[in-house]
C-alpha positions in Angstrom: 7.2 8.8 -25.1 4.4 8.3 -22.6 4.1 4.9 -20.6 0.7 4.4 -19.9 0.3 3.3 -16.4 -1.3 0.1 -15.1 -5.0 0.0 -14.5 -6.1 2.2 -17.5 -8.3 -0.3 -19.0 -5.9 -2.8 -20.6 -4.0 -5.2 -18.6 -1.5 -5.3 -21.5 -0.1 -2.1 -20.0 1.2 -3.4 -16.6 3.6 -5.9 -18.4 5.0 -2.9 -20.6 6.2 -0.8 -18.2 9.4 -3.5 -17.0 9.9 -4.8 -20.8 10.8 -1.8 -22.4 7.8 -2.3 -25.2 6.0 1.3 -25.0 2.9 2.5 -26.5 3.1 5.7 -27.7 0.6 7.8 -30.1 0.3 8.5 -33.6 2.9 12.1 -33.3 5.0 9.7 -31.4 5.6 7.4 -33.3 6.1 9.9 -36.3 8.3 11.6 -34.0 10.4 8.9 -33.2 10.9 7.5 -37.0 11.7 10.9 -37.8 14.4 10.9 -35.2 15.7 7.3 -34.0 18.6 5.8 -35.9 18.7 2.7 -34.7 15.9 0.0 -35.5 12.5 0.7 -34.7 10.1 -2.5 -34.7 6.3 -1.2 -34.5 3.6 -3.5 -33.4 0.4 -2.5 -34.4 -2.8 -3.7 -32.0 -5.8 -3.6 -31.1 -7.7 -5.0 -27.7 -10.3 -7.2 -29.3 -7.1 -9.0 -31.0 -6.4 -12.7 -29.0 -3.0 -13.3 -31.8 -2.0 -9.4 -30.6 -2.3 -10.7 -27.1 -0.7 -14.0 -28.1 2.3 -11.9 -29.8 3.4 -9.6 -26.7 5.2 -11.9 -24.3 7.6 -12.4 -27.7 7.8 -9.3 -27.8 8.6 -8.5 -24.0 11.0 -11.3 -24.8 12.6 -9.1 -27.8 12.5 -5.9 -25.8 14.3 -7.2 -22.8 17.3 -9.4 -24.9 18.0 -7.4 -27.8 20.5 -5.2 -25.9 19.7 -2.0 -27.4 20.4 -2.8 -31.2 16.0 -2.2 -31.6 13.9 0.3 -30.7 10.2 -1.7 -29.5 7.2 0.2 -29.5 3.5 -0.6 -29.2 0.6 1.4 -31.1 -3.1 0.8 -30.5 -5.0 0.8 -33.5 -8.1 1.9 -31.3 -6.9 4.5 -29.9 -4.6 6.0 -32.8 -6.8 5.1 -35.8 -4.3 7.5 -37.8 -0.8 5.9 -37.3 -2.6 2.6 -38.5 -4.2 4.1 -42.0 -0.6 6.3 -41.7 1.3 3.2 -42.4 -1.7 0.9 -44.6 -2.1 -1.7 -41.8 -5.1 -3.2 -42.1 -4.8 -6.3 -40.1 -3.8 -6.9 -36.5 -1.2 -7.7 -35.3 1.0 -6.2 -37.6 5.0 -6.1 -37.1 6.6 -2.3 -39.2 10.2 -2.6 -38.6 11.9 1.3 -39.9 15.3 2.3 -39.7 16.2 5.9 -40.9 12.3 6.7 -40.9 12.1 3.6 -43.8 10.2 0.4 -43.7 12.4 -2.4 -44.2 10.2 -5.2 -43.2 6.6 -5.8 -42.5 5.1 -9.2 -40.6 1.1 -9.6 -40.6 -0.6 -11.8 -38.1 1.2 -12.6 -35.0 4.2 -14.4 -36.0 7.6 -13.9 -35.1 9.9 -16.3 -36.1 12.6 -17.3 -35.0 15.4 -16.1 -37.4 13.4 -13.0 -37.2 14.2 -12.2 -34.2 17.8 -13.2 -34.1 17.9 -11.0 -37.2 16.3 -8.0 -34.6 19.1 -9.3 -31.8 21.7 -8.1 -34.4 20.3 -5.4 -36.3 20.8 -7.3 -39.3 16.9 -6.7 -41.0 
């Protein structure tokens, strides 16, 4: 996966590259459902999007404690209008969570709650 380096454009970038949330592209992402076993939580964004701006510290948060048992990755919606229409998100943020290349779970609009992501923290979705 490609880390996009601080300074492209979007200040959102600086922050990923110590959490361990990475944005990756449309093949990546199919890429990596095709081939991760473990969770994979995908949050779907775009720039213009103040609750996707809102939602990433959480995620940082998520990326940082979850000790391995999740996979977090990032996909701009501007930037990779295929991987949205791929997976039928229409609004932003939304949270994909696949395992085994499957969507278990889907979370519109920003939120994260709590048992959610203690849920994440033990692979338990």
């Amino acid at each position: 996966m490609r880390r996009r380096r601080p300074g492209d454009g979007d200040d959102r970038r600086a922050a990923q590259l110590s959490t361990g949330v990475t944005d990756v592209t449309a093949a990546e992402l199919a890429d990596l459902l095709r081939r991760e076993d473990r969770l994979v939580l995908v949050e779907f964004w775009t720039r213009r999007c103040e609750p996707c701006r809102e939602l990433r510290p959480r995620l940082e948060e998520l990326a940082a404690g979850q000790g391995g048992v999740c996979r977090v990755v990032a996909v701009d919606a501007d930037g990779e209008p295929a991987a949205a229409e791929r997976h039928g998100v229409r609004a932003f943020p939304t949270l994909v969570f696949f395992k085994g290349g499957r969507e278990l779970h889907r979370l519109k609009g920003g939120a994260l709650p709590p048992s959610t992501l203690e849920l994440l923290r033990t692979g338990n979705v």
